[in-house]
MMTF fields as JSON, N, C-alpha, C and O atoms, coordinates in Angstrom:
{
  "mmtfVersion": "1.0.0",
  "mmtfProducer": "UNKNOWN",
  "numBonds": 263,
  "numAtoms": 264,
  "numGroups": 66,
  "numChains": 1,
  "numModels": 1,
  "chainsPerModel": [1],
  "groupsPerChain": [66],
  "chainIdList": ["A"],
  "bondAtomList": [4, 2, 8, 6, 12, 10, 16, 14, 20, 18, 24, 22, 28, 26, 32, 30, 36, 34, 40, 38, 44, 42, 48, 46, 52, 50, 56, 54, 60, 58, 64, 62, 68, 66, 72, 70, 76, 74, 80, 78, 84, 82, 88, 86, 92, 90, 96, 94, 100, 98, 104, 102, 108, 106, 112, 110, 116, 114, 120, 118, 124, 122, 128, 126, 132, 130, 136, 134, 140, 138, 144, 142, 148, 146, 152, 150, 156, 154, 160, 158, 164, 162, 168, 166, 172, 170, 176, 174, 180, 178, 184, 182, 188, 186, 192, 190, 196, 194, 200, 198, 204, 202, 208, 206, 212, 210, 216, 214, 220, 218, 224, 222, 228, 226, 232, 230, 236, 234, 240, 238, 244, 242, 248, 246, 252, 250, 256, 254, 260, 258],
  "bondOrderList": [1, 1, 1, 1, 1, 1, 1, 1, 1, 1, 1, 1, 1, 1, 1, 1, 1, 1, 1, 1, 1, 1, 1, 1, 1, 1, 1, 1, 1, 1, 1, 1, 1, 1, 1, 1, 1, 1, 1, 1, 1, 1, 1, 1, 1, 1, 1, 1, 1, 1, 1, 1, 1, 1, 1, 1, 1, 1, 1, 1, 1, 1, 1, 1, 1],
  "groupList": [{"groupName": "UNK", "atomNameList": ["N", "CA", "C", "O"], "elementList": ["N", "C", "C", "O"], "formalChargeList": [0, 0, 0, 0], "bondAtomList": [1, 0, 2, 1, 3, 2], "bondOrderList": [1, 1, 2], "singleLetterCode": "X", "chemCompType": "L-PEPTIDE LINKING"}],
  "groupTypeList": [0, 0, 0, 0, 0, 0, 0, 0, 0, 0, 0, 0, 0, 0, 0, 0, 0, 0, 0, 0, 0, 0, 0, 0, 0, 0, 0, 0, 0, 0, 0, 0, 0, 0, 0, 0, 0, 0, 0, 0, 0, 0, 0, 0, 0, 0, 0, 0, 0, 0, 0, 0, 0, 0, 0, 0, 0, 0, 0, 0, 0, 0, 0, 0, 0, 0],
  "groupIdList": [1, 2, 3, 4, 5, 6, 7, 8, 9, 10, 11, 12, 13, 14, 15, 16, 17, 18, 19, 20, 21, 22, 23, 24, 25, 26, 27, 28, 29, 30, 31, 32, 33, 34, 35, 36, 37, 38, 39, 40, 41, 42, 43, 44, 45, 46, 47, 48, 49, 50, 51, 52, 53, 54, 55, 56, 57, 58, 59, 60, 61, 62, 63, 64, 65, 66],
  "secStructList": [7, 7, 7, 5, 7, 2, 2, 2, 2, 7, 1, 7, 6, 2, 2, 2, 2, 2, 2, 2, 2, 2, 2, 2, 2, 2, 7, 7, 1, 2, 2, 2, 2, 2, 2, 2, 2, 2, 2, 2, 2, 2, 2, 2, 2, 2, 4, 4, 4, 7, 7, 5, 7, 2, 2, 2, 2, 2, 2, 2, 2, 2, 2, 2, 7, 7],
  "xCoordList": [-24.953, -23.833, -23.623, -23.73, -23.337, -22.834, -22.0, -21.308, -21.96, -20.725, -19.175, -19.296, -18.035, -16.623, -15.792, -16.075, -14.858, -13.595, -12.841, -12.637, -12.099, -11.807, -10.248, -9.543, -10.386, -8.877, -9.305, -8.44, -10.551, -10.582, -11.432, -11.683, -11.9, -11.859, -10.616, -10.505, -9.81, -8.853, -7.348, -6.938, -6.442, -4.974, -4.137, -3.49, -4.573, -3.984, -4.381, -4.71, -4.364, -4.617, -4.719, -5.717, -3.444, -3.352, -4.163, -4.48, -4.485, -5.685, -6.731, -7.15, -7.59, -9.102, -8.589, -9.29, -7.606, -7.125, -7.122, -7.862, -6.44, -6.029, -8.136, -8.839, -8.284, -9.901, -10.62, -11.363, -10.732, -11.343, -11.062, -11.953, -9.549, -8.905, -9.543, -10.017, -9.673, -10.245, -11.41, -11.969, -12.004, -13.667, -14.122, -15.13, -13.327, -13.175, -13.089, -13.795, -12.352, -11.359, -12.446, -12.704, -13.159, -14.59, -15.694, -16.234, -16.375, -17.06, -17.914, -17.521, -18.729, -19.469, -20.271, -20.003, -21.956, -22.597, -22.776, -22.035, -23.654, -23.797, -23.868, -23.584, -24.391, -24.346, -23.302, -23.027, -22.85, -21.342, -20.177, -19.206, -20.328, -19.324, -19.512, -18.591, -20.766, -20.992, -20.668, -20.158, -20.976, -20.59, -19.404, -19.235, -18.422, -17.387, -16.643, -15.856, -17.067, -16.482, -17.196, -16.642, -18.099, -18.878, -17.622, -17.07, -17.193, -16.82, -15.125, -14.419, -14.774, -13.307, -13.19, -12.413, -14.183, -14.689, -14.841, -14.744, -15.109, -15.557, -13.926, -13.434, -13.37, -11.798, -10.749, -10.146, -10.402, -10.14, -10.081, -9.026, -11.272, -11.72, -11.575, -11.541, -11.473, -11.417, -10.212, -9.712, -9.913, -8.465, -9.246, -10.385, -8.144, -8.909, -9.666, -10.204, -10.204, -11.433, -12.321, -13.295, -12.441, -13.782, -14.953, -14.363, -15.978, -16.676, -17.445, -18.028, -17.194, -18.21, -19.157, -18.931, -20.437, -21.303, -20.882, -19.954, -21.563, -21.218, -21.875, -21.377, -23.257, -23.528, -22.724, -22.685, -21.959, -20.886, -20.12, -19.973, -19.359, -18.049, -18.558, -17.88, -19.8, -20.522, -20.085, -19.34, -20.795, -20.893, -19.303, -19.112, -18.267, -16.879, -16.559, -16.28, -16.775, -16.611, -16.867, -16.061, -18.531, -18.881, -18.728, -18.909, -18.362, -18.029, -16.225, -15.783, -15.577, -13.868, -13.667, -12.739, -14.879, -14.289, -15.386, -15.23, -16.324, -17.315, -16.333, -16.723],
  "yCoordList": [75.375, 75.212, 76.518, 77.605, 76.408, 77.669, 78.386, 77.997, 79.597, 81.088, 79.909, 78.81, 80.306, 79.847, 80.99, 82.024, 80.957, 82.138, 81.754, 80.592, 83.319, 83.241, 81.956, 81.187, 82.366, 80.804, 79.598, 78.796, 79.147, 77.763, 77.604, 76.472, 78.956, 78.538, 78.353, 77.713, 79.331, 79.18, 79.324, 80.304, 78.231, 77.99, 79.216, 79.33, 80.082, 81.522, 82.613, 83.166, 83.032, 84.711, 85.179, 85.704, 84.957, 86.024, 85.71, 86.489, 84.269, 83.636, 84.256, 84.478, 84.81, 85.667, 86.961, 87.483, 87.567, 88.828, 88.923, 89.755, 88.223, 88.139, 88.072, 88.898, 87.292, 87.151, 88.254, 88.574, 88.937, 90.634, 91.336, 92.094, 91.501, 92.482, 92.145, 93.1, 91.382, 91.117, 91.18, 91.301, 91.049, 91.271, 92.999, 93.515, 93.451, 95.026, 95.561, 96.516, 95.041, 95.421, 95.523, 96.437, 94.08, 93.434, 94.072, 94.048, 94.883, 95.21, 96.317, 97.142, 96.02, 97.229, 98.229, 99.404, 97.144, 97.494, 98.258, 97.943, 99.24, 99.738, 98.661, 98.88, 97.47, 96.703, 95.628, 95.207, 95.439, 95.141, 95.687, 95.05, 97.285, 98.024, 97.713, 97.3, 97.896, 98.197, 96.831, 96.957, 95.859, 94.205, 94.092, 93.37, 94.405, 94.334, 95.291, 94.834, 96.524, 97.663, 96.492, 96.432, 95.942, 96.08, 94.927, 95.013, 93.508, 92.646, 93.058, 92.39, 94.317, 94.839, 95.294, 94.861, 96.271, 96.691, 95.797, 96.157, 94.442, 93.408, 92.863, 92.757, 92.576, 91.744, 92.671, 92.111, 94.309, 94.768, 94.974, 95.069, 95.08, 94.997, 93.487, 93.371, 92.277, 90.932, 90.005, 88.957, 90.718, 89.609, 88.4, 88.201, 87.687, 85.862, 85.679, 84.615, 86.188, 85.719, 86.262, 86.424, 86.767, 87.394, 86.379, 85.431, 86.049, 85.102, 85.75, 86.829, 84.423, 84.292, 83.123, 81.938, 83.793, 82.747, 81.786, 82.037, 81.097, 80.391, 81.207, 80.949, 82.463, 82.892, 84.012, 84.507, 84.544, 85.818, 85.083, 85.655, 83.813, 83.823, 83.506, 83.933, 82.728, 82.587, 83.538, 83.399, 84.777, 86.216, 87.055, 87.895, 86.686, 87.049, 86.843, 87.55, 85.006, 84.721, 85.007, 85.549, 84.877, 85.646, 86.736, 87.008, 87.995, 89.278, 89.579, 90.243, 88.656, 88.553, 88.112, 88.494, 86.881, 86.285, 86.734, 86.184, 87.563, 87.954, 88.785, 89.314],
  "zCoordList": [7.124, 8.016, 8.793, 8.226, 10.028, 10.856, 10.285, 9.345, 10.813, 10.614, 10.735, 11.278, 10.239, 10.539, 10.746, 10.141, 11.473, 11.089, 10.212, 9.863, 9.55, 8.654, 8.981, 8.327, 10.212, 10.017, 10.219, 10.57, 10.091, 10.068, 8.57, 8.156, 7.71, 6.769, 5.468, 4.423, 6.261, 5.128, 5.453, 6.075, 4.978, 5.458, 6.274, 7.316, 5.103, 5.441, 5.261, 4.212, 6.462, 6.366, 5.17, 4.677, 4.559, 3.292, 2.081, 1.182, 2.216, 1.255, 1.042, -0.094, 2.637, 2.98, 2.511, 1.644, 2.847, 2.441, 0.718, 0.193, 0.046, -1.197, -1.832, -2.414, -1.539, -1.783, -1.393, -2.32, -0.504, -0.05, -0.775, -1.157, -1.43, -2.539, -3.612, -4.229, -3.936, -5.291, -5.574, -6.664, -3.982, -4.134, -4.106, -4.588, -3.586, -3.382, -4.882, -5.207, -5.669, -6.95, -7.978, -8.762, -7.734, -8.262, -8.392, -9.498, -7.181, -7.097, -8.261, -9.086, -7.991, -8.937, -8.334, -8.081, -8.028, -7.643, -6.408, -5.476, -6.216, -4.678, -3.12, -1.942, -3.862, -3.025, -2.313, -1.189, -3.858, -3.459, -2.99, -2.584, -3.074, -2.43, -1.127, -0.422, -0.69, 0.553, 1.61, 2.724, 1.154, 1.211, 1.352, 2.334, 0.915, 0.627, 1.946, 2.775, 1.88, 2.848, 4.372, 5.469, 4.107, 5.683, 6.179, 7.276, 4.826, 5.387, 5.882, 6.638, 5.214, 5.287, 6.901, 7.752, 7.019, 8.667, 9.582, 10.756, 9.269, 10.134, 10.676, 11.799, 9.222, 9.234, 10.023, 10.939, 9.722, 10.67, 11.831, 12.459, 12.325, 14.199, 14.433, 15.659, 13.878, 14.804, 13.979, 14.386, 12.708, 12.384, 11.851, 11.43, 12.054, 11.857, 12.575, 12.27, 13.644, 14.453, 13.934, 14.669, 12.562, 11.518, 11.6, 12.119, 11.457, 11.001, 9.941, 9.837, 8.957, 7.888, 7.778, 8.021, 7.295, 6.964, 5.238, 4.47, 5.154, 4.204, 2.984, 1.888, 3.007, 2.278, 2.028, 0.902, 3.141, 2.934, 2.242, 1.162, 2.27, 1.425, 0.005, -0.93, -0.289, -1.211, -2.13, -3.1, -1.58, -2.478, -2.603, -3.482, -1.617, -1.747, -3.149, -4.118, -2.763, -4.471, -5.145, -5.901, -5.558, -6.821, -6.951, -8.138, -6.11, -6.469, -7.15, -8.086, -6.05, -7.064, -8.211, -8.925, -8.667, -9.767, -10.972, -12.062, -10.851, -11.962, -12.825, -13.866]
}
């Protein structure tokens, strides 16, 4: 499936936000920091007009909830 923004994937703002924190919080690895910082850098400069792929939110997840 194509890239979405983050507001048509999710009700609310604070939903993608609340999910970034936790993936941030989550993180361990070097790779996940960096994942995490790149998608924080991304959400900053465009807001809800962020796009994610379905494999970025994929890995959101599994990095907040491991």
């Amino acid at each position: 499936m194509a890239s979405r923004t983050v507001e048509e994937l999710f009700d609310r703002v604070e939903q993608f936000t609340a999910l970034l924190a936790a993936a941030e919080d989550g993180a361990d690895t070097d790779w996940e920091i960096q994942f995490t910082t790149d998608i924080r850098d991304q959400f900053e400069r465009y807001g809800a007009h962020t796009y994610l792929s379905d494999a970025q939110l994929q890995s959101l997840n599994k990095i907040a909830h491991q």
